[in-house]
N, C-alpha and C positions, 0 to 999 in steps of 0.2 A: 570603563570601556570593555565592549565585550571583545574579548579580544578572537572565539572563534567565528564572530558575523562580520567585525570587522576585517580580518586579514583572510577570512575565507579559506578554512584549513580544511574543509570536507572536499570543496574544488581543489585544492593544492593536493591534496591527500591521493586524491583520486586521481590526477595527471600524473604522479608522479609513481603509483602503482600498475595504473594501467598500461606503461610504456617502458615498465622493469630496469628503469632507473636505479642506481646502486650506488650512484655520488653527484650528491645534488648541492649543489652551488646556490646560496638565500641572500640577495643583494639587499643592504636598507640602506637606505641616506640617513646621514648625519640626524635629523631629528624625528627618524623612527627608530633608532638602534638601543633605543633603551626598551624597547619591547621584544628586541630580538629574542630573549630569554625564552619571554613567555610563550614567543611563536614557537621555537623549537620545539618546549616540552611538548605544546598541543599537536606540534604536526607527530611527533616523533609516534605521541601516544595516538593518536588516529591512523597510523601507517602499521604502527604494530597488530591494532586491531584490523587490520584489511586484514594484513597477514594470514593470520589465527581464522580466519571470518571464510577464507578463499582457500578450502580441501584441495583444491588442483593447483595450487603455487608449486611451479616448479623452481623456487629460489631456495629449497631447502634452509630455511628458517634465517635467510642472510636480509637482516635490516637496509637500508637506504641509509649510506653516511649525511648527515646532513653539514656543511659548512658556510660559517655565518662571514660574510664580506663587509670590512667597512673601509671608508676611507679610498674610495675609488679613485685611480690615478687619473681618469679622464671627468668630464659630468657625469652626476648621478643620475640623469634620466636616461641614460644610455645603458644597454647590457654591457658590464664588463667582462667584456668574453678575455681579455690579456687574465686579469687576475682568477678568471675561471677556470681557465686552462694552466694555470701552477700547482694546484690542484687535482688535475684532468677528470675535472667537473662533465658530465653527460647531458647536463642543463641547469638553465639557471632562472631562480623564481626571482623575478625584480619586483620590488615595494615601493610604493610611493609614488608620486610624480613620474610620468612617463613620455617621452616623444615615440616612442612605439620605433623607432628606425628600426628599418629591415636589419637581421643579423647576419654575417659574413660565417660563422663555422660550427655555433651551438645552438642550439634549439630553445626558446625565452619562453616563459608564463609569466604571463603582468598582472601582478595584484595592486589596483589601482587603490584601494585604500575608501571609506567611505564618511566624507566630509559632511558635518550638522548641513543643514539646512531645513529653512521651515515650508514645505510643501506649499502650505495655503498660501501665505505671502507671496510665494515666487510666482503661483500659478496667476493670482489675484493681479499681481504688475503687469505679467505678462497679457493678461486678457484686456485690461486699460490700455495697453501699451498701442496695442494692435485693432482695439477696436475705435482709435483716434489718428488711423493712419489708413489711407488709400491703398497702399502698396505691399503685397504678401511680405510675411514676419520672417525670416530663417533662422531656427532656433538653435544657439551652438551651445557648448559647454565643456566645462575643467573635466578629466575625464574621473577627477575625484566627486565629480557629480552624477556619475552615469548612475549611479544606485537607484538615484531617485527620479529621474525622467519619466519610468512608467506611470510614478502615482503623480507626478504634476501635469499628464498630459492629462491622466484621467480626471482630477481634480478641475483641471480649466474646462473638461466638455460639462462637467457637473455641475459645478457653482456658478459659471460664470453667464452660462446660455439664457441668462435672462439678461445682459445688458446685450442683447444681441437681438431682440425679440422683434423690434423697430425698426432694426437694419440686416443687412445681408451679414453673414456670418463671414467674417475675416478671412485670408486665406491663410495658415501657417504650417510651416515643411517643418519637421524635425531632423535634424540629426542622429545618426547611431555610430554604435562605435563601430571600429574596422575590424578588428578583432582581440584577442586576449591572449593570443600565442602567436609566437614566431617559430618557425623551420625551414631553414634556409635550402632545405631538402625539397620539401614539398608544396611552400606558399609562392604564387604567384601575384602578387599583387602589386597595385600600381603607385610607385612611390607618394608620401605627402608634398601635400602642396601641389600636385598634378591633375591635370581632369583628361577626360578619357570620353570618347565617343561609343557609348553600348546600343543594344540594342533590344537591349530590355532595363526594367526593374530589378535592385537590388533584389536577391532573395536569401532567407536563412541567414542576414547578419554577414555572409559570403559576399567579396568581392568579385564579382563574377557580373557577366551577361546574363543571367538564365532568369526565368521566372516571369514576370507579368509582359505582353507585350508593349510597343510603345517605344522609340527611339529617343533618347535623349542625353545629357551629360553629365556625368559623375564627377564632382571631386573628391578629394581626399585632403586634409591639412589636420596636423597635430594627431593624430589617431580618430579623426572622424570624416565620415561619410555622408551623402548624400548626392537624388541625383536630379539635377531640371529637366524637365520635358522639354523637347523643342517650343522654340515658341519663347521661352525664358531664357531670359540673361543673367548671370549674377547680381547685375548695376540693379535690377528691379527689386530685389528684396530687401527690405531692413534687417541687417542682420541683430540679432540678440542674444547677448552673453552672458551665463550665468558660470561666474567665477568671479579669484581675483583680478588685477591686474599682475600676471607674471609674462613669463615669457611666451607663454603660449597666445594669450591673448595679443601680446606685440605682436607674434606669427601673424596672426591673423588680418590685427590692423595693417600691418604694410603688403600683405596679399592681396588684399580686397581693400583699398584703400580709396576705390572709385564710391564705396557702399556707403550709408549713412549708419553708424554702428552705434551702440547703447551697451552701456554693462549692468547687471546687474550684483548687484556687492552681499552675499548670500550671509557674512559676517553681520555687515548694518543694516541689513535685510531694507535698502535706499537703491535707487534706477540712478544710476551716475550716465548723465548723456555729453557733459564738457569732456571731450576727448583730444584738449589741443596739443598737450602733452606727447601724446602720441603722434599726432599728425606733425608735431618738429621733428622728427626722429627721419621722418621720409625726408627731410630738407635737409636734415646734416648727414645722412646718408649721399646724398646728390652731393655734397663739400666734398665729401671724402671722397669721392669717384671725380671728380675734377681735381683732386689733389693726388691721387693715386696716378693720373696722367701725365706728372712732372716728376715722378719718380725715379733713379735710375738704377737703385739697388734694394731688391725686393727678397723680405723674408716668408717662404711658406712654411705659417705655422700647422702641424700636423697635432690636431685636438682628440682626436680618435680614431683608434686601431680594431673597431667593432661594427661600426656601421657598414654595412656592405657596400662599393663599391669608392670607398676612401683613394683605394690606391689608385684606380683609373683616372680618380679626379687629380690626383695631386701629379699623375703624368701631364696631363691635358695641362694642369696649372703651369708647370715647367715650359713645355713648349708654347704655348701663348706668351708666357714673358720673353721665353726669348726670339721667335719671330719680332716681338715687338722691338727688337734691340735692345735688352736690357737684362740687367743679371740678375739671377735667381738662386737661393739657397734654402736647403729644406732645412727646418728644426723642428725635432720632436719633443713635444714637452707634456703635461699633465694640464694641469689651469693656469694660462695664461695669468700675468700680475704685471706693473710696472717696474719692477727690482729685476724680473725675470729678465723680459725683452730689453731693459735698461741695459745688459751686460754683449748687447747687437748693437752697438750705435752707428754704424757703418750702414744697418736699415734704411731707406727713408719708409717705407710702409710694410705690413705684414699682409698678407693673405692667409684667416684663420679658414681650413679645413674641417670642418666641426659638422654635428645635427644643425638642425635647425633651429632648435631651441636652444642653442651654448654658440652659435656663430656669432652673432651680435653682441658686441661688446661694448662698452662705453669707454671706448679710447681717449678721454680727454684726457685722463692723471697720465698721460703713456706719454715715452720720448717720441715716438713713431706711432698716428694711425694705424688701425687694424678693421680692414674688410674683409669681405666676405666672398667665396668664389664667382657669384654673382654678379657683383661689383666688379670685381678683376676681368671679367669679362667683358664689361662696359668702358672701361679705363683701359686694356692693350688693346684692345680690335677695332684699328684705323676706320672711320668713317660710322662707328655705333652710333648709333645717338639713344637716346633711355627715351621710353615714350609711355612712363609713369607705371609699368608691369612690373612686378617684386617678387623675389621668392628666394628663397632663401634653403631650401634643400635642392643640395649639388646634382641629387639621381636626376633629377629634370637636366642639365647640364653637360651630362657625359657625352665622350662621344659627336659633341658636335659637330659639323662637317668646319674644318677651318678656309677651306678651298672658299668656302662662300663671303667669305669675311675679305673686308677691303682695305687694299694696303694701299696707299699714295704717297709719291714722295712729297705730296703739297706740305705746305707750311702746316702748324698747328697751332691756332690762338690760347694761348695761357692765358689764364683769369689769376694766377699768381704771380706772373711774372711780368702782365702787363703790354705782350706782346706775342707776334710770334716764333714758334721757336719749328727747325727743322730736325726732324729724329731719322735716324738710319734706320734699316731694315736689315736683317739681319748677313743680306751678300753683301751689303756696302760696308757693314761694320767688319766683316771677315777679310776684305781689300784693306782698309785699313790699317788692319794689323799686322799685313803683309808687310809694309812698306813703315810702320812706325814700330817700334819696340814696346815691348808693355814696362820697360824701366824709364822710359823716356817718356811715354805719356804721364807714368805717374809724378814723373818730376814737373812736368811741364804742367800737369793739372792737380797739383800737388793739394792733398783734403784739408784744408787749417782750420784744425782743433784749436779756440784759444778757450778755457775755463775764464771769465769775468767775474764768476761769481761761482761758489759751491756747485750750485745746480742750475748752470746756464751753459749751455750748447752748443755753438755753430758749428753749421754741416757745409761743405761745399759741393763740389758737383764731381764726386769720384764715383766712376763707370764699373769697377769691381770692389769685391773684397779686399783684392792683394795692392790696388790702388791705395787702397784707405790706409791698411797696414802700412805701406811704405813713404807715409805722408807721419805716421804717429811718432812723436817722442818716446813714446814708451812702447816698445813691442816684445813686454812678457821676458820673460828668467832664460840664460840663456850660455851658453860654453864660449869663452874666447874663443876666436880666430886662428890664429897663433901656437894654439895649442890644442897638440893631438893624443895627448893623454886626458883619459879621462878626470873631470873634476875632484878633488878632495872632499870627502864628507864629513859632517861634525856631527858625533853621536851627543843628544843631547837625556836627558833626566830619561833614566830607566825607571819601571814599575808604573803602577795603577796614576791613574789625574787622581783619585779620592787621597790619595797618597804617594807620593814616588819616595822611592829609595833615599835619598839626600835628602829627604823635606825632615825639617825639625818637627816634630810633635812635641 
């Protein structure tokens, strides 16, 4: 592998001198960090040579520290601005797989990485593809593919213009990327997963209005662009996917989920078009958000501390649960697992916080379902109904007006429970408590834990945390009553665990 075409150490090189950078933060995931080495040497020695190269450096001869990150406490495809700033890192070069989210305090350069693929093949499907279809192509892709987009476009107008010679020439959009750097200083751009009303033609790879005239709409999803002229709807194009099946590609399937979509698999160098896999995920997404509706103790789990506009969301999240009458607790964690959330069983559902690409989880192994803030907004906001629109990055979200959102005291048809049930709002449930005790509700609605089995469960219907607690046999280490001296402590084996003091050798 070459490793200075690959990892692009002349761009890196050059961002990171021309912005006099002096501590530079090098994100990889887990299965590029065995190249880490190699990158460093190359950047190190391509930054030395600016150096020496540039008579007018006013850095008087002071290097760019460079510091290699692994093991990211949130997802990898996100800038770890937390562990950048332990450091007080000036920017940060992310590797690898990327959701591109806007950054919250440092400035990102994304080195997307540049994955085989065989030009001919892809081009050669994709002109079959479209020239046995009616309806304009939209062409997306892994952003580990954007290397090669120029030569496959040019390749299909090449090779292919002769199965076109008898009929009218296909219509196909391509996709581009949004961009290659963040600066939460200077970039305005409009979140993924959103579209946007301009009035003009992209221009210069810039998300912007400027450039050709012609009114129509842009979206953005996963780090790419594109814009329809009026006149176009998304539902009219076939979209076309060159990648694997990961998360980004789900992004997309449950966005545009109305589209007829196709992958193509750039490993098997095969047009995979059974996409049903996918389209169950939209149905058990819809379970989960009917069962996030009979909830009454809700964990927001907090996935990330980078993405810009996390904290606004996870307010909005708080106050939606609790107008809806029901309690809310935030948890901050790294990556979610079942061991983890296991140790919250007091949850009936989580709300994960996350990109877009790390919000979708597959909650089946979990004690408690875990949605998405999307979803949550579907499941507390009396009178929603889903009318099949998906998205999954929160910026679209913020902010929403709640004033518009409908509260009834009508009944509520459960699909779990077989009937319907009546929910307070949040001034009835505050009378409530006027007049009942919160030690008396919890006796009277006491949570029964019974274990049947190892790993078997029951939950009841407890309204808080301290409900739950005061229903448990077991509530944690703890000082007599009785006594108002402190505890006695037992000092046990002194010296090292490889050895203590007493141990026989």
């Amino acid at each position: 592998m070459d490793v200075e075409s690959n990892y692009e150490i002349d761009r890196t090189a050059n961002y990171i001198f021309s912005r006099k950078f002096t501590r530079v933060a090098l994100q990889f995931p887990d299965e590029l960090l065995k190249d880490a080495t190699k990158v460093v040497r190359a950047l190190r020695q391509k930054l030395r040579a600016l150096v020496e190269c540039d008579e007018k450096s006013n850095r008087e001869g002071r290097e760019a520290g460079l510091f290699v990150m692994a093991d990211t406490t949130y997802g990898s495809c996100c800038v770890d601005e937390v562990g950048a700033s332990h450091i007080n890192a000036e920017c940060v070069i992310h590797y690898g797989h990327t959701c591109l989210s806007p950054t919250s305090t440092l400035p990102a350069f994304f080195v997307f990485g540049k994955a085989s693929i065989s030009v001919s093949n892809c081009a050669e499907t994709i002109g079959e593809f479209a020239s046995s279809h009616d309806k304009p192509v939209l062409i997306l892709f892994g952003l580990e593919y954007a290397h090669a987009m120029q030569d496959i476009q040019e390749t299909l107008v090449a090779e292919t213009s002769k199965l076109w010679r008898s009929t009218s020439k296909p219509n196909i959009l391509y996709a581009e990327v949004l961009c290659s750097t963040k600066d939460p200083l200077k970039d305005h751009m409009i979140p993924n997963g959103q579209a946007e009303i301009v009035g003009g033609h992209k221009a210069n790879g810039k998300c912007n209005a400027e450039g050709e005239t012609g009114a129509g709409i842009r979206y953005c999803i996963g780090g790419l662009t594109w814009i329809l002229l009026n006149g176009y709807r998304i539902e009219d194009f076939l979209l076309f996917w060159i990648g694997p099946d990961n998360s980004a590609f789900t992004n997309v399937v449950l966005r545009f989920n109305g589209c007829e979509i196709v992958r193509y698999d750039a490993a098997e160098k095969c047009l995979v078009t059974d996409l049903s896999q996918q389209k169950r995920i939209l149905k058990r997404r819809y379970y989960l958000v009917e069962k996030a509706k009979d909830a009454n103790i809700i964990g927001i789990l907090v996935g990330t501390l980078g993405v810009a506009g996390y904290l606004p969301m996870i307010y909005q999240m708080k106050e939606l649960i609790t107008r809806a009458g029901k309690k809310a607790y935030t948890l901050v964690m790294g990556r979610p697992n079942p061991a983890k959330l296991a140790n919250f069983p007091e949850c009936d559902i989580f709300v994960f916080v996350s990109c877009e690409q790390t919000a979708l989880l597959d909650s089946k192994e979990f004690l408690a379902p875990v949605i998405t803030p999307f979803e949550a907004m579907l499941a507390f906001s009396r009178g929603s109904q889903w009318t099949g629109a998906y998205t999954m990055e929160f910026g679209s979200l913020i902010n929403l007006p709640f004033e518009s959102q409908v509260y009834s005291n009508e009944a509520r048809f459960s699909f779990f429970q077989g009937g319907y049930v009546e929910e307070q709002d949040e001034k009835d449930k505050s009378d409530d408590q006027e007049e009942v005790s919160a030690l008396a509700v919890a006796t009277e609605k006491t949570l029964q834990v019974r274990n049947k089995s190892p790993n078997f469960l029951v939950k009841g219907t407890a309204k808080s945390g301290a409900e739950y607690l005061a229903a448990r046999s077991y509530q944690g280490l703890g000082a007599h009553d009785d006594d108002s001296l402190p505890m006695p402590f037992l000092i046990g084996r002194t010296g090292k665990a490889s050895g203590y003091e007493d141990e026989k050798r």
